[in-house]
LUMFI-399203 format. One record per residue: residue number from 1; residue in three letters; x, y, z of N, C-alpha, C, O in turn. Coordinates in Angstrom, 2 decimals. Atoms other than C-alpha are relative to their C-alpha. Layout:
! residues N
PT | num | residuo | n_east | n_north | n_up | ca_east | ca_north | ca_up | c_east | c_north | c_up | o_east | o_north | o_up
PT | NUM | ALA | X | Y | Z | X | Y | Z | X | Y | Z | X | Y | Z
...
***
This chain:
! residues 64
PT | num | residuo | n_east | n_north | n_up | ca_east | ca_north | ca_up | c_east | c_north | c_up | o_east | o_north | o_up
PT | 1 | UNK | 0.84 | -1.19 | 0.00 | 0.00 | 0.00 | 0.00 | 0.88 | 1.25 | 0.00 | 1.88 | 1.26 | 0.72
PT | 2 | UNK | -0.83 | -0.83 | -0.11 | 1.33 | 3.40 | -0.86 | -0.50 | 0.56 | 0.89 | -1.60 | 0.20 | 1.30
PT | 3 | UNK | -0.08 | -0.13 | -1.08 | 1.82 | 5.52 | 1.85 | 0.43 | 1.79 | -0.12 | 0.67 | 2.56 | 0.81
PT | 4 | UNK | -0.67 | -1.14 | -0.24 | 2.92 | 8.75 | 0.44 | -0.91 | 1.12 | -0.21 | -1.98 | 0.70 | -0.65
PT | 5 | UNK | 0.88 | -1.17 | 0.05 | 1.16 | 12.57 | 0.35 | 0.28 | 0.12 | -1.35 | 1.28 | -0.05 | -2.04
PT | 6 | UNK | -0.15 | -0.30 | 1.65 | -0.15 | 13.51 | -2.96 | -0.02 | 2.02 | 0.31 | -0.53 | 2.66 | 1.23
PT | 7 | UNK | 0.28 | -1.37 | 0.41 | 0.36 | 17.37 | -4.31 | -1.46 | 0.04 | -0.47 | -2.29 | -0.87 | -0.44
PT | 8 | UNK | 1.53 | -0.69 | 0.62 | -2.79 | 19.40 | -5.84 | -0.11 | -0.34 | -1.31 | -1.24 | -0.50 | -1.76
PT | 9 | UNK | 0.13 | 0.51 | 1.02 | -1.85 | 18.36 | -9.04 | -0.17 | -1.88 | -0.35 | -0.73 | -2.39 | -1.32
PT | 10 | UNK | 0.22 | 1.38 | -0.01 | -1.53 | 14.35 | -8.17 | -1.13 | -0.17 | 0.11 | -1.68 | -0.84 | -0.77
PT | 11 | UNK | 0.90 | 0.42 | -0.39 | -4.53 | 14.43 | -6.33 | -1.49 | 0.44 | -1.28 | -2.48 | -0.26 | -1.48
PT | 12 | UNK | 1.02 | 0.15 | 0.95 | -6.70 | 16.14 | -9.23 | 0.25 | -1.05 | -1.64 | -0.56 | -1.25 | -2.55
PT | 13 | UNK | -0.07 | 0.74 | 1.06 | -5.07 | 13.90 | -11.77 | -0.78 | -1.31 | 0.20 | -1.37 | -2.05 | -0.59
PT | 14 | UNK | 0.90 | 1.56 | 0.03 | -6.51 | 10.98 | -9.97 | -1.14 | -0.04 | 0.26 | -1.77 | -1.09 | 0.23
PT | 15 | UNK | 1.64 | -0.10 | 0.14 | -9.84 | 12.23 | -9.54 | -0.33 | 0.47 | -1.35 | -1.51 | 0.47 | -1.71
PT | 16 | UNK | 0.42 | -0.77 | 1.68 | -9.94 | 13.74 | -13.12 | -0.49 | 1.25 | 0.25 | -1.60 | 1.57 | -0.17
PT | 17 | UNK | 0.87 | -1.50 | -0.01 | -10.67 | 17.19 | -12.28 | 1.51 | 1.03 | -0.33 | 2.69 | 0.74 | -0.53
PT | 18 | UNK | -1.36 | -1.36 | 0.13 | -8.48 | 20.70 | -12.67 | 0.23 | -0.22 | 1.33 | -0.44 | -0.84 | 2.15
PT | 19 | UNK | 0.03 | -0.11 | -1.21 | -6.59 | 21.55 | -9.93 | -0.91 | 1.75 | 0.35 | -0.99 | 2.17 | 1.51
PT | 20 | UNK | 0.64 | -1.30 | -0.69 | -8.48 | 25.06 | -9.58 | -1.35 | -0.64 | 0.56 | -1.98 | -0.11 | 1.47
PT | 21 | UNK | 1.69 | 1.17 | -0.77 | -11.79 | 22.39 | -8.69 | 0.59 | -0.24 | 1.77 | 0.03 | 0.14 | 2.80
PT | 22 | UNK | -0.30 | 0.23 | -0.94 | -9.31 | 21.00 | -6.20 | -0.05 | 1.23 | 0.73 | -1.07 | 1.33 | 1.41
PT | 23 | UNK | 0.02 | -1.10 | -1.08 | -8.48 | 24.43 | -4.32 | -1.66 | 0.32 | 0.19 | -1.99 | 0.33 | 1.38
PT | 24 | UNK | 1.25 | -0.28 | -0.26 | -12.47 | 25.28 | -4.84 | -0.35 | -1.25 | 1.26 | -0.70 | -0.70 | 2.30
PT | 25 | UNK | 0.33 | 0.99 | -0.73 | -13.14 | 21.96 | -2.78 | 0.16 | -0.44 | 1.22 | -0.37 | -1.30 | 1.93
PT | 26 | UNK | -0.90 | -0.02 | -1.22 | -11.00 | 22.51 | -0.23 | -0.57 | 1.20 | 0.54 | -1.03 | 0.79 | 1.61
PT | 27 | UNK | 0.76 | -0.70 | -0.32 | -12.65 | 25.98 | 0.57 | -1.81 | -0.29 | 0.12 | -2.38 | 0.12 | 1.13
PT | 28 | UNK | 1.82 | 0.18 | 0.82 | -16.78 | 25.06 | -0.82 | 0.00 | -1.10 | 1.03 | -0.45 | -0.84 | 2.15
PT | 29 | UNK | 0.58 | 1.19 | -0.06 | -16.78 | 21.26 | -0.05 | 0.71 | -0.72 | 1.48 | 0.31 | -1.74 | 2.05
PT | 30 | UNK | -0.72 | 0.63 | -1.46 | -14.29 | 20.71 | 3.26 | 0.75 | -1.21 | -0.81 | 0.38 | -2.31 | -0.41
PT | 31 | UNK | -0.79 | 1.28 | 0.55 | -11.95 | 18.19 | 1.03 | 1.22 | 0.20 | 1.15 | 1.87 | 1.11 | 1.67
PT | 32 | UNK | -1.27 | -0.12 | -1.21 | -9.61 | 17.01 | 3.45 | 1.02 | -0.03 | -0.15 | 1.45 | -0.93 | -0.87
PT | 33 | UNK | -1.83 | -0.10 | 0.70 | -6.12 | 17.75 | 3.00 | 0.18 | 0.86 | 0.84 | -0.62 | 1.59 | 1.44
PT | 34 | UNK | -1.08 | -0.82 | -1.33 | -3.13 | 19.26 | 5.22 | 0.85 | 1.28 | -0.81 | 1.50 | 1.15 | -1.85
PT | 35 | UNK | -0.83 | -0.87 | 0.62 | -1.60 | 22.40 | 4.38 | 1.51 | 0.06 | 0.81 | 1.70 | 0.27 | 2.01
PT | 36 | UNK | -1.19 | 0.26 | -0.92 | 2.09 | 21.93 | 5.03 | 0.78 | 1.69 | -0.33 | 0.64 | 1.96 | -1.52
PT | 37 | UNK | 0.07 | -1.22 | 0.11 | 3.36 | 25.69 | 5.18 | -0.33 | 0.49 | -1.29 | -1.55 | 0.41 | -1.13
PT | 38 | UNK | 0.81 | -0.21 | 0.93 | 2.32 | 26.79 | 1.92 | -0.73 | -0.88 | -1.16 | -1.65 | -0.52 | -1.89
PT | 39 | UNK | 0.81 | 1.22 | 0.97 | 1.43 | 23.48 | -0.17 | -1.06 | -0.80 | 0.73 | -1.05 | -0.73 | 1.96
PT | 40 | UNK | 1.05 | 0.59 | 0.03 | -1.58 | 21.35 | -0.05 | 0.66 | -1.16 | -0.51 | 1.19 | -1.39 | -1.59
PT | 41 | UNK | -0.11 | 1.56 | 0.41 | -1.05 | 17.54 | 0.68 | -0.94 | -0.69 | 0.36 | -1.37 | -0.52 | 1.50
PT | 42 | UNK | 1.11 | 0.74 | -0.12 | -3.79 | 14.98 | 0.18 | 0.58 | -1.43 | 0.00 | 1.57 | -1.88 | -0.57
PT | 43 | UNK | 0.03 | 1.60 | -0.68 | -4.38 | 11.22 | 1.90 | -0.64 | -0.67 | -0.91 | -1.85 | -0.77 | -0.76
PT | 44 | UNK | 1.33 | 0.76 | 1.43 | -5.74 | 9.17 | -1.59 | -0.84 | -1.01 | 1.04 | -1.92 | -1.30 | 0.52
PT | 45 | UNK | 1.24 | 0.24 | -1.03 | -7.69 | 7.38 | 1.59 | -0.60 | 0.57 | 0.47 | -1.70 | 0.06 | 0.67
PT | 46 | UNK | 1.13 | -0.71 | -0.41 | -9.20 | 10.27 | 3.05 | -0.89 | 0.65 | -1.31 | -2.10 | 0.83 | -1.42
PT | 47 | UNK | 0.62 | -0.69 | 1.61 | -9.79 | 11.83 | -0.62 | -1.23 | -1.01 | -0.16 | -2.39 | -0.58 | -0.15
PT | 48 | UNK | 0.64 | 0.60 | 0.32 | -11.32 | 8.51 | -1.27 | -1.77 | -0.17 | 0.99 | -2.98 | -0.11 | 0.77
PT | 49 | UNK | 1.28 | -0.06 | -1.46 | -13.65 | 8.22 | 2.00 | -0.42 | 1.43 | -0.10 | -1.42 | 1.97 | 0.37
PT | 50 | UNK | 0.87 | -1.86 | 0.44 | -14.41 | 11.79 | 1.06 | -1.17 | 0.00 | -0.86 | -2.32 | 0.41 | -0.72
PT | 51 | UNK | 0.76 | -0.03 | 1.29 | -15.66 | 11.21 | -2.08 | -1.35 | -1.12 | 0.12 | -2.47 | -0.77 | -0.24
PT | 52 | UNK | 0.17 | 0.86 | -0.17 | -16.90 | 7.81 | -1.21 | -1.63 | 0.71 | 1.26 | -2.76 | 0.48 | 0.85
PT | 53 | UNK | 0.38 | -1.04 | -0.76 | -18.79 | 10.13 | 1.83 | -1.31 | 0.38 | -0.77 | -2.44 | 0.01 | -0.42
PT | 54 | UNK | 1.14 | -0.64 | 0.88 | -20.96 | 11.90 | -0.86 | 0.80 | 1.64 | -0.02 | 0.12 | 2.57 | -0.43
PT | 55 | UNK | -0.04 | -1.20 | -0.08 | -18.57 | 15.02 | -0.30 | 0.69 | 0.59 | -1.25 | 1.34 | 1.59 | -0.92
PT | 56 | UNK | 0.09 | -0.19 | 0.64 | -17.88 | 15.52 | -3.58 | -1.29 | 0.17 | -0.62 | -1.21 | 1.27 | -1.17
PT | 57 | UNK | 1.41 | 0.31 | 0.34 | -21.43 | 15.03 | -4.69 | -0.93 | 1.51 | -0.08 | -0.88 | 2.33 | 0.83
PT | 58 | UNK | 0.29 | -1.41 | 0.95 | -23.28 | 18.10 | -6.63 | 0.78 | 1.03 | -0.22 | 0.41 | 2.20 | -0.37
PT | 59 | UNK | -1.57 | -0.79 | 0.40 | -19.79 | 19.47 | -7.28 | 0.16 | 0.12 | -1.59 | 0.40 | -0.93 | -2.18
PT | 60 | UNK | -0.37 | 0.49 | 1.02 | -19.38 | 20.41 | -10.73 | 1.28 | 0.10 | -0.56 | 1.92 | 1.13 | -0.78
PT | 61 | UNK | -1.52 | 0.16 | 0.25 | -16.27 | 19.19 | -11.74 | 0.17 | 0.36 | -1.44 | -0.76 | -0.01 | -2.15
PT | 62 | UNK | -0.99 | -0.38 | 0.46 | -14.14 | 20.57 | -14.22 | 0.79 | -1.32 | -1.14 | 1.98 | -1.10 | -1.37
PT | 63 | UNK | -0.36 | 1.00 | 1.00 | -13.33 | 17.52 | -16.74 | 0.93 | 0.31 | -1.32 | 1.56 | -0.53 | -1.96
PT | 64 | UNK | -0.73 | -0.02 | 1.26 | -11.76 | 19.56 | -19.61 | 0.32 | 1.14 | -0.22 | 0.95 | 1.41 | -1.24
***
């Protein structure tokens, strides 16, 4: 199992969204992620139990 923190750009590559969705999501939707002094690192288990959650859910994502 990996184990490591994703950036803003990992974490919207593996949900398929922009990352400007991600920063919206993180303000709008409470996406959980740690700000380590100025970057944003995400848990692809809490992302997932997020999403998984419904807290993505009437978000419109950003696909293209």
């Amino acid at each position: 199992m990996e184990d490591r923190w994703l950036s803003v750009d990992e974490i919207a590559t593996y949900l398929g969204i922009k990352r400007d969705t991600v920063y919206k999501w993180i303000s709008e939707r409470q996406m959980p992620g740690h700000k380590i002094g100025r970057l944003w690192k995400f848990s692809k288990q809490e992302v997932d139990e997020w999403v998984r959650g419904g807290g993505a859910h009437g978000a419109k994502a950003q696909k293209e």
